[in-house]
NUFI-324736 format. One record per residue (C-alpha): residue in one letter; x, y, z. Coordinates in steps of 0.02 Angstrom, whole numbers. Each point is the difference from the previous one (the first is absolute). Layout:
BEGIN
{'a',{X,Y,Z}}
...
# end
This chain:
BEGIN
{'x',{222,1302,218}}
{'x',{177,71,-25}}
{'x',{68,-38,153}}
{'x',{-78,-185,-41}}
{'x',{110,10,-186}}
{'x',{136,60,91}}
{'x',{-4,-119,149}}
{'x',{2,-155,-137}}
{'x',{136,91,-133}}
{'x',{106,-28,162}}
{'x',{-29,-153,38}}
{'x',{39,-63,-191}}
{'x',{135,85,-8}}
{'x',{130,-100,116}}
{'x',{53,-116,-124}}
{'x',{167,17,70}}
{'x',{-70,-57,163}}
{'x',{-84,-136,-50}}
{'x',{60,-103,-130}}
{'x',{160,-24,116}}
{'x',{-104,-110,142}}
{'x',{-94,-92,-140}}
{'x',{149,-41,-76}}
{'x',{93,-76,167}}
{'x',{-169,-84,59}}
{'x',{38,-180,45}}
{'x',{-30,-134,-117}}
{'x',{-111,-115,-60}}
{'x',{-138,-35,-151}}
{'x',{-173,10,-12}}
{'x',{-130,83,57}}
{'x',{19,-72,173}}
{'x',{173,26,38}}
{'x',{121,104,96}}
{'x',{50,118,-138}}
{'x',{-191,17,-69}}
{'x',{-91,50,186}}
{'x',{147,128,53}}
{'x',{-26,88,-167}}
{'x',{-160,9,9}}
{'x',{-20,38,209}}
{'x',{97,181,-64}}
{'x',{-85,30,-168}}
{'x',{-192,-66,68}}
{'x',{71,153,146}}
{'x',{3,118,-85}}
{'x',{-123,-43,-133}}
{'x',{-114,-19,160}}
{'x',{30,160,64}}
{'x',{-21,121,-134}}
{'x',{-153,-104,-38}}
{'x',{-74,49,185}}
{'x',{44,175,-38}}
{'x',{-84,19,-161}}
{'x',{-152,-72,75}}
{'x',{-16,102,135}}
{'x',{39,147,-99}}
{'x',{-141,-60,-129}}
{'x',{-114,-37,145}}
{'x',{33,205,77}}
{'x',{-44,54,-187}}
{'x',{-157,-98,-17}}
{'x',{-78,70,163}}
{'x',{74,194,-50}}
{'x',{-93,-25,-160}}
{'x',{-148,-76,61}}
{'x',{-12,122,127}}
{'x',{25,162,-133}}
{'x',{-116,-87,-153}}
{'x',{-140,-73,100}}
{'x',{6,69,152}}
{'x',{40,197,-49}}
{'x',{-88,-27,-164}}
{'x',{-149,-93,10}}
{'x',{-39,5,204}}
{'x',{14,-184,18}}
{'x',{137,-143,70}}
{'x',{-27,-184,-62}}
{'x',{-9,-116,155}}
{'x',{173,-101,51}}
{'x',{14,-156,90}}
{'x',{51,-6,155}}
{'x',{194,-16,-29}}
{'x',{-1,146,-77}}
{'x',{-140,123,60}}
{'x',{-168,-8,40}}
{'x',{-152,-75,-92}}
{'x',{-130,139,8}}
{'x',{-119,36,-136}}
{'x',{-10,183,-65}}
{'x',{-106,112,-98}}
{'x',{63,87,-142}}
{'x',{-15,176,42}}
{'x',{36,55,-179}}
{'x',{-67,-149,-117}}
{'x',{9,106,-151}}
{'x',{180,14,1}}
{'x',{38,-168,0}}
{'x',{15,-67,-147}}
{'x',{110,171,-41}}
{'x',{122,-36,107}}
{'x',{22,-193,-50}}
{'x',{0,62,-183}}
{'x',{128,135,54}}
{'x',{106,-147,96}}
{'x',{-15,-88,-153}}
{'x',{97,127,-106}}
{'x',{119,66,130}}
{'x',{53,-190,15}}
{'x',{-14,-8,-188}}
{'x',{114,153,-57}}
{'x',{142,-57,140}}
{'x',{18,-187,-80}}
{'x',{-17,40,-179}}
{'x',{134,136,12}}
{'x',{126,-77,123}}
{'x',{-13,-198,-17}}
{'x',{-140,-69,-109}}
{'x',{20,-186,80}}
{'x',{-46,67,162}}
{'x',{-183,-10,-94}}
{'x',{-120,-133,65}}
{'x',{16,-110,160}}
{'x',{180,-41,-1}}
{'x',{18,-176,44}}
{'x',{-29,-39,-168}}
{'x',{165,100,-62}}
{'x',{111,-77,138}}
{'x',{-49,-171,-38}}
{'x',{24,52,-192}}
{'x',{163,59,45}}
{'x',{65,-156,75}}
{'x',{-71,-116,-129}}
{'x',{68,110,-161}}
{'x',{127,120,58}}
{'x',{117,-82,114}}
{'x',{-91,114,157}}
{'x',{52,146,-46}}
{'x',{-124,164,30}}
{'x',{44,176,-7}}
{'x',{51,76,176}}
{'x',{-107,163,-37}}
{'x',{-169,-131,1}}
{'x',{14,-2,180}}
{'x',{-35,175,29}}
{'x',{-120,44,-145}}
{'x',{-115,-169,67}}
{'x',{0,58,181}}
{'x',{-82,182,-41}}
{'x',{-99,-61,-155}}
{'x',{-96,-125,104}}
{'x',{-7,108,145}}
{'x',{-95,108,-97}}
{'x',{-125,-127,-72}}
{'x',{-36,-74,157}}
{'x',{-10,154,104}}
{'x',{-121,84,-116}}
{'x',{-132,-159,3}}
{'x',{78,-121,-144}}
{'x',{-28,-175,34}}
{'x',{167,-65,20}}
{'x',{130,-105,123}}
{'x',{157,41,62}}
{'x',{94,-170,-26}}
{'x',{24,36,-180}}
{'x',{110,163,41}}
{'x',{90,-67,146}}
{'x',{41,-133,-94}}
{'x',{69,100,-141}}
{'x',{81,124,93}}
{'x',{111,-97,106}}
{'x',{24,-126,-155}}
{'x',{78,117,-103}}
{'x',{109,66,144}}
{'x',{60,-171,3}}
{'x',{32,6,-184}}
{'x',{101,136,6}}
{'x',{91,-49,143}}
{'x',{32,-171,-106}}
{'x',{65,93,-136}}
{'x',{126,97,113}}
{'x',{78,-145,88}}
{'x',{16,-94,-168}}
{'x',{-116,-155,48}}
{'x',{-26,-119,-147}}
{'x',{-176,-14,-51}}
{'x',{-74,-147,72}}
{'x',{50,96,169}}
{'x',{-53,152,-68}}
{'x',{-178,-74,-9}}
{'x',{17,-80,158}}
{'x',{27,177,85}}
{'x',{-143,72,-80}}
{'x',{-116,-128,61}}
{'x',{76,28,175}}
{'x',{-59,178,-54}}
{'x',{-174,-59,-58}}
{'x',{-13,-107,165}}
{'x',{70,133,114}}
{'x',{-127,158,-45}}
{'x',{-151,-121,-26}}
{'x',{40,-68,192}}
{'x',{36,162,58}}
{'x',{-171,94,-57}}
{'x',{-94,-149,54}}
{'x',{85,-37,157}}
{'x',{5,-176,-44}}
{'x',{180,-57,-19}}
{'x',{-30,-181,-43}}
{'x',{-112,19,-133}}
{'x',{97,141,-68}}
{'x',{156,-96,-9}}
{'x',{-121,-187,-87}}
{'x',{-76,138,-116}}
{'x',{166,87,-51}}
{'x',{35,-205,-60}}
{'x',{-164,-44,-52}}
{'x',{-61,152,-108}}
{'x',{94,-36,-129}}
{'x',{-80,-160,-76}}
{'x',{-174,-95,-12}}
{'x',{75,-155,43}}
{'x',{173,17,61}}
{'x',{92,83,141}}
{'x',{174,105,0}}
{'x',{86,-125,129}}
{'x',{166,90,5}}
{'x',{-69,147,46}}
{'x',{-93,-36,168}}
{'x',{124,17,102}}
{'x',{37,167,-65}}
{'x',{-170,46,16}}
{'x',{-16,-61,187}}
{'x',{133,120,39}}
{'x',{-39,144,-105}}
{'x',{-175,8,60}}
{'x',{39,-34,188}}
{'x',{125,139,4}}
{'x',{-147,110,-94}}
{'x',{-141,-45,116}}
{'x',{109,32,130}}
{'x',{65,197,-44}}
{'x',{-212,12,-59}}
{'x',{-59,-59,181}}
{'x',{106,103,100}}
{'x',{-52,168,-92}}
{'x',{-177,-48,-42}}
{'x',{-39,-141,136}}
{'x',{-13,-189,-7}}
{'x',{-185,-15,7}}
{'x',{-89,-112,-125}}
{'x',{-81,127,-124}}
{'x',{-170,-102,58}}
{'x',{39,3,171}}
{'x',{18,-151,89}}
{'x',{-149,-138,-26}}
{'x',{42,-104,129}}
{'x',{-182,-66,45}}
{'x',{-35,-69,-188}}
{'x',{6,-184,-32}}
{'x',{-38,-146,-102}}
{'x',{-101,-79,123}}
{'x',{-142,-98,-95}}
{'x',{56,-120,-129}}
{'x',{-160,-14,-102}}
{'x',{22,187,-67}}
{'x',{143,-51,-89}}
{'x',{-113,-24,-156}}
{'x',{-58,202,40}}
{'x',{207,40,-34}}
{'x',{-15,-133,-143}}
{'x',{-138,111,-79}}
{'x',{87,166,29}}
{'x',{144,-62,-79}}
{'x',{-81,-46,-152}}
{'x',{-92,165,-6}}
{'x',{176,103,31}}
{'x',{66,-115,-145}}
{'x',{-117,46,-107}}
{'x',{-1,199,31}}
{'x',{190,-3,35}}
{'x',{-25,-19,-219}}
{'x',{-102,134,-15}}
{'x',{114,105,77}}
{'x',{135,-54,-123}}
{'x',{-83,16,-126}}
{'x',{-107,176,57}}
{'x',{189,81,50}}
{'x',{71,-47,-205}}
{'x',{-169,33,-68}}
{'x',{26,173,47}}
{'x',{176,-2,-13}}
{'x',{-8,-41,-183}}
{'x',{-164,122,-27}}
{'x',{118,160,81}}
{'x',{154,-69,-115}}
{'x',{-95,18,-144}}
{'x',{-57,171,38}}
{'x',{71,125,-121}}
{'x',{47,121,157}}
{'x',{170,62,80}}
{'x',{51,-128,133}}
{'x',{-1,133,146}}
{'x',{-193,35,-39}}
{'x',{-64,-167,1}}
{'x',{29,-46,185}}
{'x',{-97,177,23}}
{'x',{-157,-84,-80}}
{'x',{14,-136,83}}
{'x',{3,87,187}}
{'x',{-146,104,-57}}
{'x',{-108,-159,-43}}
{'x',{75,-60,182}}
{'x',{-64,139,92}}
{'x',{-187,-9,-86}}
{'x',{1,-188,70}}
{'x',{70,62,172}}
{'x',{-162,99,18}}
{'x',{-106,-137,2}}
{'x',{119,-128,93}}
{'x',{115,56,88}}
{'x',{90,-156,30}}
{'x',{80,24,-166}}
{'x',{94,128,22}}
{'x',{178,-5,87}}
{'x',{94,-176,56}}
{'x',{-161,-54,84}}
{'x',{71,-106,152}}
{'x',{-135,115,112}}
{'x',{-143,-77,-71}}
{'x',{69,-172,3}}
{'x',{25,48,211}}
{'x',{-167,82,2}}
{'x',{-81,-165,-76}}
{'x',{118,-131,131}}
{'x',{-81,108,133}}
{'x',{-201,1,70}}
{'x',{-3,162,-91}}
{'x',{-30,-91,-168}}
{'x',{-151,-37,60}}
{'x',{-30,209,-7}}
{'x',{44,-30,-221}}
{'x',{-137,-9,-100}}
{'x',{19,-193,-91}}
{'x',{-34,84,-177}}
{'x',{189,101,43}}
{'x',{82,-169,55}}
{'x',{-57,-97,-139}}
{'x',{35,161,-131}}
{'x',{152,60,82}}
{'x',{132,-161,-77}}
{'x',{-68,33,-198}}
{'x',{25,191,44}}
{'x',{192,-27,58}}
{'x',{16,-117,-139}}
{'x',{-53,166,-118}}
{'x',{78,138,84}}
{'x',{179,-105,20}}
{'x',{-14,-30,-164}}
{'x',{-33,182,-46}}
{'x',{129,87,105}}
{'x',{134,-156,-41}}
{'x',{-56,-45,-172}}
{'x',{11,201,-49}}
{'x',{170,-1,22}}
{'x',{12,40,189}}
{'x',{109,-54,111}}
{'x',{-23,-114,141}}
{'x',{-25,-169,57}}
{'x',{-142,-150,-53}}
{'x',{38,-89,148}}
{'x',{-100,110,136}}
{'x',{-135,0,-92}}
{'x',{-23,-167,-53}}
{'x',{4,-32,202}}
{'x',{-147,105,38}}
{'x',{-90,-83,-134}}
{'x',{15,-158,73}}
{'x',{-22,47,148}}
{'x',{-148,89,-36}}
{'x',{-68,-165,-83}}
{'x',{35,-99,154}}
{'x',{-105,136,97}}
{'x',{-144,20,-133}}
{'x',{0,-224,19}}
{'x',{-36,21,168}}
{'x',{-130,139,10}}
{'x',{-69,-101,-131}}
{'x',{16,-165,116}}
{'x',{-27,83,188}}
{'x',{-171,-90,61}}
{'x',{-24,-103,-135}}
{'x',{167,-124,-26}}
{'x',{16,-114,175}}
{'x',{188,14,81}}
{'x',{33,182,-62}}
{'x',{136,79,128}}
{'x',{-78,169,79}}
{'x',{102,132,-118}}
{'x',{58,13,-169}}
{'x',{177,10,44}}
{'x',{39,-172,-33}}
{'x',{-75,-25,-160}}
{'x',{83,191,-69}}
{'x',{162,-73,47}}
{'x',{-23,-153,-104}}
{'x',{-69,93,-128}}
{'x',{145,127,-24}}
{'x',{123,-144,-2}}
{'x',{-103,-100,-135}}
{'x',{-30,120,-99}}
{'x',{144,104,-24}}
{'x',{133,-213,45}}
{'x',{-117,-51,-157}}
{'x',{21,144,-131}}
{'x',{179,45,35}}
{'x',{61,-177,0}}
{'x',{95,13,189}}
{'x',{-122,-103,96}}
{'x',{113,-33,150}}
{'x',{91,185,17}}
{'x',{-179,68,-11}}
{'x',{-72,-109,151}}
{'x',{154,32,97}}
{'x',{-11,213,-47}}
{'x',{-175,-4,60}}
{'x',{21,-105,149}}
{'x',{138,114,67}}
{'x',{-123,134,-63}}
{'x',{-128,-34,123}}
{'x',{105,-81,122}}
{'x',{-85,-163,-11}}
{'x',{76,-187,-54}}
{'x',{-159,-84,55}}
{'x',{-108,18,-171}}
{'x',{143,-63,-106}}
{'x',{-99,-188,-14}}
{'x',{-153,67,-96}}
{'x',{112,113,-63}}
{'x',{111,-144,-94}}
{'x',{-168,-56,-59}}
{'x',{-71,168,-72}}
{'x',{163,67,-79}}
{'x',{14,-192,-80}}
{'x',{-161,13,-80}}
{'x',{19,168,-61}}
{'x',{182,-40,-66}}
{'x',{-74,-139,-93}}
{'x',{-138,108,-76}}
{'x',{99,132,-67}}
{'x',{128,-130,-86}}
{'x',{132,82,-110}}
{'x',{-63,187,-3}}
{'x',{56,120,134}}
{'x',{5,193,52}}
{'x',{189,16,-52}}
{'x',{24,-34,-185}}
{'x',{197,-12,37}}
{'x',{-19,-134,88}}
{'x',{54,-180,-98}}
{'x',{-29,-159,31}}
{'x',{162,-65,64}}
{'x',{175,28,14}}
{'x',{30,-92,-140}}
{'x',{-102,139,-109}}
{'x',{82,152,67}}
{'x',{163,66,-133}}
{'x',{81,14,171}}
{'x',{21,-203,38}}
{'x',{1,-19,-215}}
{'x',{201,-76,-4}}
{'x',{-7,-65,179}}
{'x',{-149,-120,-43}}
{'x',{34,-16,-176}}
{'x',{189,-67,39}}
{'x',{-17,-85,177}}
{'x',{176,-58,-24}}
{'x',{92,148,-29}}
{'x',{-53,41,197}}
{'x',{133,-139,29}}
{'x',{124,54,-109}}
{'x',{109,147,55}}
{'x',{99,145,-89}}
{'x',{195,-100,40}}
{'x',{-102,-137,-123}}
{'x',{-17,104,-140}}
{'x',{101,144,5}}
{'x',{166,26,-126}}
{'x',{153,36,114}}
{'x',{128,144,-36}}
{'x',{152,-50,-55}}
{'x',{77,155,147}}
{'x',{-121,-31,131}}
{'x',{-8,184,68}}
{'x',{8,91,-177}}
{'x',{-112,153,2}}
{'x',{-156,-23,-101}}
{'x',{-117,150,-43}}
{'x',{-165,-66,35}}
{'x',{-120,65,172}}
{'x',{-85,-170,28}}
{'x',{106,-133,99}}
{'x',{-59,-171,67}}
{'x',{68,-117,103}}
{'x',{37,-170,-47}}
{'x',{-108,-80,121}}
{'x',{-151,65,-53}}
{'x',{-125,-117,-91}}
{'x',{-29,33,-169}}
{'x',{-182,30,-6}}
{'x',{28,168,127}}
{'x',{179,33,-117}}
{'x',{-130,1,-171}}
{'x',{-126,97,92}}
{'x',{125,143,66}}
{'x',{81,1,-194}}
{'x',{-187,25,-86}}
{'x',{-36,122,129}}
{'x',{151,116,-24}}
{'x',{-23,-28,-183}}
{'x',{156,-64,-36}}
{'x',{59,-155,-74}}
{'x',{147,-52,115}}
{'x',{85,45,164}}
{'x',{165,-9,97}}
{'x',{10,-143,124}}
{'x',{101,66,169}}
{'x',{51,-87,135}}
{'x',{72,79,151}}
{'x',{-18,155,-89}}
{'x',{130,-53,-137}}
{'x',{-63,-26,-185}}
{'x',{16,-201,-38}}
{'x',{-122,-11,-161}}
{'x',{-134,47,-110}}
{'x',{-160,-80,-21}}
{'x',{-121,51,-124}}
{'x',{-199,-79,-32}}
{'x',{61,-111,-150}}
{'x',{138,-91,103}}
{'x',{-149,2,149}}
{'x',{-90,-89,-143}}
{'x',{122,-98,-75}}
{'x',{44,-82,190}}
{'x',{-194,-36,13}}
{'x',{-7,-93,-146}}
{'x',{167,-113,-3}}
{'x',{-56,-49,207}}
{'x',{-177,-48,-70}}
{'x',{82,-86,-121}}
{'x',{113,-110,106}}
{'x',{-138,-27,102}}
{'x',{-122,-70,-131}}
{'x',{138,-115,-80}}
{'x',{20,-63,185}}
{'x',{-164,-85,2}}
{'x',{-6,-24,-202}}
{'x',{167,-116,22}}
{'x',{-66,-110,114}}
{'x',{-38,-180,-58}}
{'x',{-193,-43,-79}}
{'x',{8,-127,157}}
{'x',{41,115,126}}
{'x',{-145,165,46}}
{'x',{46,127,131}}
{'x',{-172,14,115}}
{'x',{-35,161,130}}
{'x',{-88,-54,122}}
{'x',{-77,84,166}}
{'x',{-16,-100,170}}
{'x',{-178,17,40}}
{'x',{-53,16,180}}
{'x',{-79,-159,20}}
{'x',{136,-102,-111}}
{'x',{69,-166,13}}
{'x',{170,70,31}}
{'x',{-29,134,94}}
{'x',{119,-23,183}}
{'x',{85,-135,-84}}
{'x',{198,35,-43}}
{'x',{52,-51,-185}}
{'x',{73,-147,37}}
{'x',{-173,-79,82}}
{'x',{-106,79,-126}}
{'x',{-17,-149,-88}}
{'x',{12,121,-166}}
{'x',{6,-136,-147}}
{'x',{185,-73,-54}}
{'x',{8,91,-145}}
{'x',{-26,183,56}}
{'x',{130,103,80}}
{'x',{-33,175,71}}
{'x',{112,101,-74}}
{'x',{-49,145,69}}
{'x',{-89,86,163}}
{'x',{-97,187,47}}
{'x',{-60,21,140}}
{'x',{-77,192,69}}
{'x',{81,71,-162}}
{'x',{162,-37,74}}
{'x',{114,-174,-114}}
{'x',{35,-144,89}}
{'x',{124,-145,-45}}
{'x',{-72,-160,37}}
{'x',{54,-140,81}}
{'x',{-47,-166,68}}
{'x',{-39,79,165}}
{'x',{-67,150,-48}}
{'x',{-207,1,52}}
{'x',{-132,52,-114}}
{'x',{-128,113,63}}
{'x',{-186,50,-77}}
{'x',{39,162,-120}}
{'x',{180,-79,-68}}
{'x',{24,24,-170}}
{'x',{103,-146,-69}}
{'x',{72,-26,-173}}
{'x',{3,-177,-27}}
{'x',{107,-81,-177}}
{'x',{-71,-188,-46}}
{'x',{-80,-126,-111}}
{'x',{-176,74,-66}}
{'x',{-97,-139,65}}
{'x',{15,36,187}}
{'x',{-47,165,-26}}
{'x',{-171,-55,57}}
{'x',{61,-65,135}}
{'x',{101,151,45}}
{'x',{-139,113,4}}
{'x',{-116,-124,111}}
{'x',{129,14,144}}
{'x',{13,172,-4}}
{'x',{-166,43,-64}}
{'x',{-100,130,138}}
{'x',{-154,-108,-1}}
{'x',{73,-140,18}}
{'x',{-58,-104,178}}
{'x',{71,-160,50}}
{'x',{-155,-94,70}}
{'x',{-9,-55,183}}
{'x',{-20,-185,56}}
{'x',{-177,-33,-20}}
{'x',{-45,179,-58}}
{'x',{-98,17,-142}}
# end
């Protein structure tokens, strides 16, 4: 673990090295150009890479503790799929001492996050996406260590929990850090530690796409963090990458390459299990805060709590052993003929006991991930559907293995609100692409079930709701405004001013605002070519903002009560759709005064063609309005010679 700190105090600390090539990367704007994909092909590098190496480090320390808690301790090793070990059942030798040793991996765990970083506490996905929304990204460096051995510890001494919630923290607040050193401004700060989310979260799961989608999609119910995908998609490769070649490439479920959706008429089975993972994917939600809230209110030390909570783990351990651990073996053992060797009252008990004991060893104030286990329970769903179904529903494929895929990606796509990064995780999971129709129709279902409410209470509903986006969305024109426009110049250009923050004058003014809140200040020094020019402070920011609004608004005001100015958009069926402006036969008193086309302004002309998607600003007489819009209207069909 020191040699991990020390490895990533090193890599953070070559500012110098850095900030030089981001600073002479070529040009460009946007999150698709030149300037944007160079920076982030070196930052989603090394992001990537430390990722890998704190998952593979967390990975070693999850099978030494496992192997010294349950296997020294108790006598007994949880099965492991097949990408990771071997799915064999096993007696406990020394059941008594079970629930001793989850209750002492409870407090161990306990004692090391309350004394060395208290937000390490709880499943950790929760805190990065809380980070990004509230605090500009920014998480302590000393998280990443004090995560990796607290959830060791919980999961190698029998606590329900995942591992994506740690990676995922881990190599996010590496990326924090490293943020912080090489002076990015916050909206890339929080792009960085999404890479971060992405990249440990792809590398634990060997699943780099839907590591990289779920780095972008966590974040919201109903939105996605666009900008940061391509981040992600690096960060996560490079991490998968560095994970596979010291762990292996293997799909933690092996590969499934035999499954298929091969009869259409069970799509209404998938339809059902998708309802029925909607509908427990709440009552996990609502199980894991129950007891969240019930521990909270517990007048106990913090370190104690997640001791009870292991104890009470370990009693339902005795009884199902499923519960205990990440659980992916049983989820192997039931794709396999050998869940035909369960007894049906453990596959139909076993998803409300990981439901409980997640929420125990989490909910306690453990630490560890929700993710896992809300897998197995869907999985285990899908299986306990078709014991239920085998000789009695017509089409039924000859294993469970299709329907516990579906099931983990409907339950788990549902309640976390990342439908499409969950399908992808699990398909790369199991190595198989062909399930992903019923899938679509399961995780929709469930999705639709669960509504609003999710398993990450940091999530919001858009970007419009997160602080983070607050003066972007709230002043869409200062984005096309730029520091030059607003800034007061010096009357020696080059005079030495004592102030830290400098901007340039091309910057727009919604990132210039942001960057001033952030360093708490209330103005900055504008540089160009590394020569003082101006200041700019938020009230001239504001002041700009208002007089351009201004101008704008008494543009259209002054216009005559005979004369309207009309957006329109050329539909794809339109009258003048193919035709140029000159044969458009728009009426005589309209002009187009004004053309976009792909986001990109165009000045028109006679010749110039109009296609379906063209955005046209058109200046005339109110009463051909009408008119207007029925020539460019989408739905608009010019009937055929003798057609109907």
């Amino acid at each position: 673990m020191l040699g991990f700190g020390k490895l990533m105090r090193g890599f953070v600390d070559r500012k110098e090295r850095l900030a030089p090539s981001i600073a002479s990367l070529p040009g460009g704007s946007g999150f698709e150009s030149t300037r944007y994909l160079a920076r982030w092909l070196i930052l989603g590098s090394v992001i990537g890479l430390v990722a890998g190496l704190g998952a593979v480090a967390f990975d070693r320390a999850i099978v030494w503790s496992t192997q010294f808690f349950l296997g020294e301790l108790v006598g007994y090793m949880p099965p492991a799929p097949v990408g990771e070990g071997e799915s064999i059942r096993r007696a406990f030798e020394r059941a008594w001492a079970l629930p001793l040793v989850t209750g002492l991996g409870g407090l161990v765990s306990g004692i090391i996050v309350s004394r060395l970083a208290p937000e390490a506490e709880g499943h950790g996905t929760d805190a990065a996406i809380e980070a990004l929304h509230y605090r500009s990204g920014r998480l302590r460096f000393r998280v990443a260590p004090v995560k990796l051995a607290a959830s060791a510890i919980t999961i190698g001494s029998g606590g329900s929990a995942g591992r994506e919630g740690p990676t995922a923290q881990i190599s996010a607040s590496f990326a924090s850090t490293l943020s912080d050193r090489i002076g990015l401004d916050p909206q890339n700060r929080r792009i960085a530690v999404s890479a971060g989310m992405a990249a440990g979260i792809g590398a634990i799961f060997r699943a780099p796409l839907g590591g990289a989608l779920m780095g972008a999609e966590i974040l919201y119910i109903h939105d996605l963090e666009v900008e940061a995908i391509i981040p992600c998609l690096i960060a996560s490769i490079v991490s998968f990458s560095v994970f596979g070649t010291m762990e292996g490439f293997d799909p933690i479920f092996g590969a499934q390459p035999n499954l298929g959706f091969e009869h259409p008429g069970t799509i209404a089975y998938y339809a059902i299990l998708g309802a029925i993972c909607g509908l427990v994917g709440l009552l996990y939600a609502r199980s894991f805060y129950g007891v969240s809230s019930a521990f909270h209110r517990m007048r106990l030390p913090m370190w104690l709590k997640p001791a009870i909570g292991g104890l009470m783990v370990g009693c339902i351990g005795l009884i199902i052993p499923g519960a205990l651990g990440s659980g992916y073996g049983w989820i192997q053992i039931g794709m396999s003929a050998e869940v035909m060797s369960l007894p049906l009252w453990t596959i139909m008990l076993l998803p409300f006991a990981k439901i409980l004991s997640t929420s125990l060893s989490i909910g306690s104030g453990g630490s560890g991930g929700i993710f896992g286990p809300g897998m197995v329970i869907g999985g285990m769903l899908g299986i306990a559907f078709w014991r239920l179904g085998d000789g009695v529903l017509p089409g039924l494929p000859e294993t469970a293995a299709p329907f516990a895929i579906v099931g983990m990606m409907a339950l788990f796509g549902g309640i976390a609100h990342a439908p499409l990064a969950v399908m992808l995780m699990v398909a790369e999971m199991t190595g198989n692409l062909t399930l992903l129709a019923p899938a679509m129709v399961a995780v929709a279902i469930s999705t639709a079930l669960v509504g609003d409410n999710s398993i990450y209470r940091s999530q919001l509903p858009t970007r419009a709701d997160s602080p983070a986006y607050r003066v972007r969305l709230s002043f869409p024109l200062l984005s096309s405004l730029h520091v030059r426009d607003a800034m007061r110049a010096l009357r020696t250009p080059g005079q030495e001013i004592d102030d830290t923050l400098r901007l340039s004058p091309n910057l727009p003014l919604d990132e210039a605002i942001e960057q001033i809140s952030e360093a708490e200040r209330s103005h900055a020094v504008v540089v160009e070519a590394n020569t003082p020019v101006g200041t700019v402070s938020i009230r001239d920011i504001l002041t700009t903002y208002r007089a351009t609004l201004a101008r704008s608004v008494r543009r259209s005001q002054a216009l005559s009560p005979d004369t309207t100015l009309i957006e329109l958009q050329i539909g794809p069926y339109a009258a003048v759709a193919g035709h140029t402006l000159s044969d458009a036969s728009l009426p005589g008193r309209a002009l187009v005064v004004g053309m976009t086309r792909d986001g990109q302004a165009i000045f028109p002309q006679a010749s110039t063609q109009l296609k379906a998607g063209d955005m046209l600003m058109v200046m005339g007489d109110p009463a051909v309005e009408r008119e207007l819009h029925e020539l460019c209207d989408s739905d608009h069909r010019q009937a055929s010679p003798g057609g109907p």
